[in-house]
VOGU-3710 file (C-alpha; in Angstrom, 3 decimals, decimal comma):
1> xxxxxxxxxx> -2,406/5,756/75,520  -3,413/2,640/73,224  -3,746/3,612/69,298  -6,919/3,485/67,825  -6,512/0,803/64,687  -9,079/2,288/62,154  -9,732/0,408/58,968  -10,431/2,305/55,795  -13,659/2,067/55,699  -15,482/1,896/51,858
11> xxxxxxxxxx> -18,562/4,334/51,050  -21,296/1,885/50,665  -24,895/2,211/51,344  -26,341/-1,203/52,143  -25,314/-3,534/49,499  -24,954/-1,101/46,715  -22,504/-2,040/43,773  -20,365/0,745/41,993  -20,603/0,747/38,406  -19,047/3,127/35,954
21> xxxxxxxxxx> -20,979/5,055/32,926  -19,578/4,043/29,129  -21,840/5,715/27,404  -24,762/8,111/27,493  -27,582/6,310/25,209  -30,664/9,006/25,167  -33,209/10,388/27,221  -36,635/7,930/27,938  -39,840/8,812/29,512  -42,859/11,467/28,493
31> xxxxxxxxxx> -41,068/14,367/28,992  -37,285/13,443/28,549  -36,780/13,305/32,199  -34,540/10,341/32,680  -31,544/9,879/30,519  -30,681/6,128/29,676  -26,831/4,697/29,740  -24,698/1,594/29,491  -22,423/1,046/32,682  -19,909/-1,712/33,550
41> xxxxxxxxxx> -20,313/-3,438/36,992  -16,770/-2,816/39,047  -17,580/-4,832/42,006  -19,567/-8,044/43,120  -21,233/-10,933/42,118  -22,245/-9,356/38,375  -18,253/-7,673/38,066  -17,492/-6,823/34,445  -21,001/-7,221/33,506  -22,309/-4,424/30,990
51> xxxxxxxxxx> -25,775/-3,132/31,169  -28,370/-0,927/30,471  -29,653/1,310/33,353  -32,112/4,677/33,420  -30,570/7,192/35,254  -32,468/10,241/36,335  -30,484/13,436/37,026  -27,619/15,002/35,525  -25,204/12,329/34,310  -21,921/11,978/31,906
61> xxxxxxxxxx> -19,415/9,226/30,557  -17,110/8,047/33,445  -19,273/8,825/36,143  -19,531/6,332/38,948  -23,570/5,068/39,735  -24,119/3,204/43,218  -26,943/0,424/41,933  -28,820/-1,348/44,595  -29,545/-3,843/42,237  -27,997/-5,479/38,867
71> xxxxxxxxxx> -30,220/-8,636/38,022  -32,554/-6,381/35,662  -31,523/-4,362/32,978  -33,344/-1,236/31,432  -35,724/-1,796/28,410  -33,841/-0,875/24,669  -33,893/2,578/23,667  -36,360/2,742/20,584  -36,197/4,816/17,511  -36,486/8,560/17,790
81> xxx> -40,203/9,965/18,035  -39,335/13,425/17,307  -39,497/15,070/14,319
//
């Protein structure tokens, strides 16, 4: 019987690039729904790159996001509204 030669084989859906959560900034939209957070590109063209993303979902520091895209970056979290 010949041996099957397997390669490890990366999770990757199409040509998303891992990036890792620094830090939790606030929560954005009308009702709070999407939390917004500064991650570090690990991989690709954009690696080391820091940036601003909106993340909807339950998220936390160190947590890994798969981003199908990293040319645009998230708009600045504004002052607090609420009183």
């Amino acid at each position: 019987m010949a041996k099957s030669s397997k390669k490890k084989e990366e999770v990757r859906r199409g040509n998303a690039v891992p990036a890792v959560v620094l830090e939790v900034i606030g929560r954005v939209g009308t009702r709070g729904e999407v939390i917004q957070v500064r991650c570090k590109i690990l991989e690709g063209v954009d690696k080391g790159k820091i940036m601003r993303r909106n993340v909807r979902g339950p998220i936390r520091e160190d947590d890994v996001l798969m981003l199908t895209e990293t040319e645009l970056e998230a708009r600045a979290l504004r002052g607090s509204r609420r009183r």
